[in-house]
N, C-alpha and C positions, 0 to 999 in steps of 0.2 A: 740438420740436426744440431743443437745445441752442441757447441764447448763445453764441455768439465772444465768452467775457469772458477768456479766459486768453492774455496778450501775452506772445512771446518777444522780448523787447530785445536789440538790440547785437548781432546774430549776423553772422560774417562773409560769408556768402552773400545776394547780391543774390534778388530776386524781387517778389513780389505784393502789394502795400501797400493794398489796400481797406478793411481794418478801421480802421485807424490812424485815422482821424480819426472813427471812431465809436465805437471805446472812451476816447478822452479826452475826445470832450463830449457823448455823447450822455448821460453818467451823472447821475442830478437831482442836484438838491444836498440831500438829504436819502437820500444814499446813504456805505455805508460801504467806504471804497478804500484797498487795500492790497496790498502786495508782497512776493511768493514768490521768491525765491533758491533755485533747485536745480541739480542736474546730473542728463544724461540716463544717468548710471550710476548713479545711489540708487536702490535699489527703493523705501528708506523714503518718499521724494518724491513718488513715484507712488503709493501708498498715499495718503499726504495728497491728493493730489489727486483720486484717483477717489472713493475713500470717504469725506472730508471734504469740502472744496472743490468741488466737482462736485456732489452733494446739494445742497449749501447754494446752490450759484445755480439750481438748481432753487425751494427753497422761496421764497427772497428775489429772483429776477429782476432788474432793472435796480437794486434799491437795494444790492446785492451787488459789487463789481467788481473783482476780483483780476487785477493783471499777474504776469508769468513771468519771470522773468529767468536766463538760462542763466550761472551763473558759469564753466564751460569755455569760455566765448568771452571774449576780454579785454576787450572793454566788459564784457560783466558780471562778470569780477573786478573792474573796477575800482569798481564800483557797489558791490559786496560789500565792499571793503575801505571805500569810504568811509561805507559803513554800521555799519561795524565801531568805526570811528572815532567817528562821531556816536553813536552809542547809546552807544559807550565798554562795547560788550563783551567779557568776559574771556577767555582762551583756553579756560577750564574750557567756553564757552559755544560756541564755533568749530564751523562746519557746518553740513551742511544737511540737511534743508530749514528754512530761515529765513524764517519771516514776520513781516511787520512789518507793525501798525495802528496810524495814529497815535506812539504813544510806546512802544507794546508789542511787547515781539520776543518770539515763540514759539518754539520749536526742537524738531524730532525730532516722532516720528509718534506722541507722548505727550502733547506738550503742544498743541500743533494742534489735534485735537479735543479737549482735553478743555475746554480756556478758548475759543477763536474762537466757536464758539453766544453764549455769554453776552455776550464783547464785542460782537458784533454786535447783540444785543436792547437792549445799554444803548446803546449809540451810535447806533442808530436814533431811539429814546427820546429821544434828547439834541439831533438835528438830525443825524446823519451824523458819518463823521471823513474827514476831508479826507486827502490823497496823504500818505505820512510824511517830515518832513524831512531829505532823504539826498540829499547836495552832487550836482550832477550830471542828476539823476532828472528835472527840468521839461527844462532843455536836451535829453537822450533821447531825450525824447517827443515837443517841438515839431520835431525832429529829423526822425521819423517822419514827421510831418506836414506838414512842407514840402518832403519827398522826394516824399507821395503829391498836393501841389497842383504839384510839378512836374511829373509824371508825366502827370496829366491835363489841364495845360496844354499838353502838346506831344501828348495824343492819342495816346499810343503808351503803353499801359498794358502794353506785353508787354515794353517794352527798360527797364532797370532804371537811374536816373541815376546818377554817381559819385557815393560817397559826399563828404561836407565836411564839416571837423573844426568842430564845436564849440567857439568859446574861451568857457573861465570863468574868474573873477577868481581868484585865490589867495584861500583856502589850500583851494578849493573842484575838486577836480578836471576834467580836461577830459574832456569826455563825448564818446565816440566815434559818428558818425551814420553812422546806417543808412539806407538806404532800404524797409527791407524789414522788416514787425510781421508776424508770422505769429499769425494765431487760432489757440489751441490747444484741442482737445474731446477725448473720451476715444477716437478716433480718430485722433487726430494727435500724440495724444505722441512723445515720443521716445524710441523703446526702450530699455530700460535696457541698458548694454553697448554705447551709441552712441560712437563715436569721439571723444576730447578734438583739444583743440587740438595741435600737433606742437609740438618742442622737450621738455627736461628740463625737467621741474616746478617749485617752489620746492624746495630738498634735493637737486636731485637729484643732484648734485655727489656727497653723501653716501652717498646709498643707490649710485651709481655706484661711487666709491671702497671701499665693502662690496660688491659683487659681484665686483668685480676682484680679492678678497683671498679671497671663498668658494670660488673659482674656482683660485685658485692655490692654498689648502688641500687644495681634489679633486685637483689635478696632484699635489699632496706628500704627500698619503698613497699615491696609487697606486703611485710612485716608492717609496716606504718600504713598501710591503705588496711590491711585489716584489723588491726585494733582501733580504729577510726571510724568502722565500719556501721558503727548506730549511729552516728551520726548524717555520714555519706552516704546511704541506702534509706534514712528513712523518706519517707515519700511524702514528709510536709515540710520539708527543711531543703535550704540549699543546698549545693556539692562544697559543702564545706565551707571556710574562710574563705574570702575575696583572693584573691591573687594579686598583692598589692604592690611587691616587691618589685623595685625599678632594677635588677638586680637582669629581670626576663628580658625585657629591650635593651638591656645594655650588653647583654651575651647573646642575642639574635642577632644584636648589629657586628660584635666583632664576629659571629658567625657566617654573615653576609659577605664581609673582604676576606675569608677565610676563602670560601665557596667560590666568590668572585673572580680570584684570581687563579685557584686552580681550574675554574672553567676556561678563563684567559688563553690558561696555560695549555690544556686539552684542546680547543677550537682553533686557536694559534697556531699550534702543535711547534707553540717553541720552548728551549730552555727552562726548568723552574728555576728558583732560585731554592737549596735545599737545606744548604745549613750544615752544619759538622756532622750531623746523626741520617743515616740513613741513604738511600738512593732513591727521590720524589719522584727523577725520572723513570726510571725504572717501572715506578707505579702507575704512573702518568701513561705512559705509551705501551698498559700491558693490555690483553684483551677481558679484564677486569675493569677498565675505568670506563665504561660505556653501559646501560644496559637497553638492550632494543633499542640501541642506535641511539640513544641519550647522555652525554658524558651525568656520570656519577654528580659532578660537581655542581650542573646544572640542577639535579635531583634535591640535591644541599641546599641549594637558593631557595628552590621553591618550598622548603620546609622552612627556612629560616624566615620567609616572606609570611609564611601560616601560622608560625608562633608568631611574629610579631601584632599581626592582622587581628589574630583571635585574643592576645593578650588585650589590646586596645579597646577589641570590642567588650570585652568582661571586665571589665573597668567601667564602661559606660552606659553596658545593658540594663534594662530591668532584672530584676532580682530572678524571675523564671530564669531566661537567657540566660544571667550569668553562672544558672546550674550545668546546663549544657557546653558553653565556652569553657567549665572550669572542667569539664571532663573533656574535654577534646584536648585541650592543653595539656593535659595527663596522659591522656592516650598517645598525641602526638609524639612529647616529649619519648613514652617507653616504647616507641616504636623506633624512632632515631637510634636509641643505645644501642636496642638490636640491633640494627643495620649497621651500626658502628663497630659490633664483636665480631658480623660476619665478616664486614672489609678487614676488620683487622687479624680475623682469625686466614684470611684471605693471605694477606700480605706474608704473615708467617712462615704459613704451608703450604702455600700455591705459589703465591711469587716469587716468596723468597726476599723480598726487596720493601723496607720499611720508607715509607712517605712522614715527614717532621709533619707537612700542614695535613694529610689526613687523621692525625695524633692530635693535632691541638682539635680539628674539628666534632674527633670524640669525645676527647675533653669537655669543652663547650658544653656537644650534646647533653651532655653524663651530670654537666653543672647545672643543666635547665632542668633535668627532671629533680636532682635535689632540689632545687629550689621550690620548682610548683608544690612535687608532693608536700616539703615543711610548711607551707604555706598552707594547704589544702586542708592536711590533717591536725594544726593548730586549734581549728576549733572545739574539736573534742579533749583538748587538752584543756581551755579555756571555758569553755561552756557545756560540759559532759548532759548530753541527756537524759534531763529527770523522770526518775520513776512514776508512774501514772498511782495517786495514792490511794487504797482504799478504803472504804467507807468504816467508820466507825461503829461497830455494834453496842448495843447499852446491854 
């Protein structure tokens, strides 16, 4: 039977506190103890932990002792940032799953297993490595444990105590107390696609203020595709002006290393690099960036590859042709937007966690379809459909 060595900290739900005081001292001192930062929507997290983590306290038992820490709860963001802080990690590094031994921070379901075996053989070798120093993390803990000595001091194990705040000295953050360590086994995870915390993300301002604008670009092409529409409907004319604008290859290409490298990123399963706004990671390694087994990113490419394909070829079709290219480029483009308000309406209220580059790549999108449709619907503004005139009677 499995160990109860894997501690969920800081989570806002009261409950069942028995482990707590037997994962923080029943571990010898010639054991090696270390801390997992994930979220219940990374698959890559889960992977670490059933396939890494999970083995490894199999082979090693009590000299093994990994806690959990849910960064979608704000006690463990707050743990996360100030972890961030102490190790003085870069943004290149940002995301999870993050484990930290000691003075070592692992990231991603690459670097987990491939180094954690060896640290553990040398640090057992060594005497052990003690809890890693990350402001906050002992208050946490004792936290737990003097929720679960109140708890059994008034004999009523089923009614959960209020929580009470933690004070730490500056510049040391204040640790939010729980009452409640949940052991976690490969039974009790938390499914990937679990619910974040509610409220707008860090970003979300941003990715709000682009959804509001993809959204009024859909209202302002449909408005401009139907007053265009004698034109674009009639059945002896083309789908409008040519699509002439070098404006379409030049945002399908920066749409391309956009794509590119979050596929990189995803296939890799390393690091993004994210920028001041947002958590990429976050978005990167949720059970959102895939669909049918496909990174999202990859999806991107092969759209950015179809505008640019179809713009080339309506450029140099015959006149039929370039009725049908100029409606696929139309199509294609309002089908992007959409897919761009669901990930982003995705990121808001399911992830919880804003990505900079799946923002510029809505962007992008939301700039291809203004541009076709102005393009498109040009001609009725230039050449309006004349009246068919009739005959003159005497």
């Amino acid at each position: 039977m499995r160990r109860f060595l894997f501690v969920l900290l800081l989570t806002v739900v009261l409950g069942v506190t028995q482990h707590a005081t037997v994962l923080a001292q029943s571990a010898p001192d010639t054991a090696v103890k270390a801390v997992l930062f994930y979220s219940p929507t990374c698959p890559h997290c889960h992977t670490v932990i059933n396939d890494t983590l999970l083995p490894l306290m199999d082979q090693y038992g009590d000299r093994l002792v990994v806690i959990g820490i849910d960064i979608t709860q704000p006690g463990g963001q707050t743990l996360y940032n100030a972890s961030t802080a102490q190790f003085q990690i870069s943004d290149e590094r940002l995301g999870v799953p993050r484990l930290i031994v000691g003075e070592t921070v692992l990231i991603g379901s690459l670097e987990i297993p491939q180094q954690l075996p060896s640290i553990i053989e040398t640090g057992l070798s060594n005497g052990g490595i003690d809890w890693p120093d990350i402001p906050g993390l002992v208050e946490a803990m004792a936290a737990g444990q003097q929720a679960e000595q109140e708890a059994a001091a008034t004999d009523t194990p089923s009614t959960a105590p209020e929580p009470t705040a933690v004070v730490t000295e500056p510049p040391s953050p204040t640790a939010t107390s729980t009452p409640e360590v949940v052991a976690i086994t490969t039974d009790s995870l938390p499914p990937a696609g679990a619910s974040a915390t509610s409220g707008l993300p860090e970003g979300g301002w941003l990715a709000a203020l682009i959804l509001g604008a993809m959204l009024l670009v859909l209202a302002y092409a449909a408005i401009r595709v139907y007053a265009a529409r004698g034109s674009l409907f009639a059945s002896n004319s083309e789908a409008g002006a040519m699509i002439t604008s070098l404006l379409v290859p030049g945002l399908a290409l920066i749409g391309l290393v956009v794509s590119g490298y979050l596929a990189y990123v995803e296939i890799t399963q390393t690091s993004a690099v994210c920028g001041p706004v947002g958590e990429c990671n976050v978005v990167q390694s949720s059970a959102y960036a895939q669909i049918f087994g496909i990174p999202v990113a990859v999806l991107g490419i092969a759209n950015y590859l179809a505008i640019l394909g179809l713009w080339l070829v309506h450029r140099m079709a015959a006149a039929k042709l370039q009725r049908w290219t100029g409606w696929a480029l139309l199509l294609l483009t309002v089908f992007g937007v959409l897919f761009s308000v669901y990930l982003t309406l995705l990121e808001l209220f399911v992830i919880n966690a804003v990505c900079i580059w799946c923002l510029s790549s809505a962007i992008i999108t939301t700039s291809l379809l203004l541009v076709v449709v102005l393009q498109m619907t040009r001609q009725s503004r230039i050449d309006p459909p004349k009246r068919q005139q009739q005959p003159l009677h005497a």
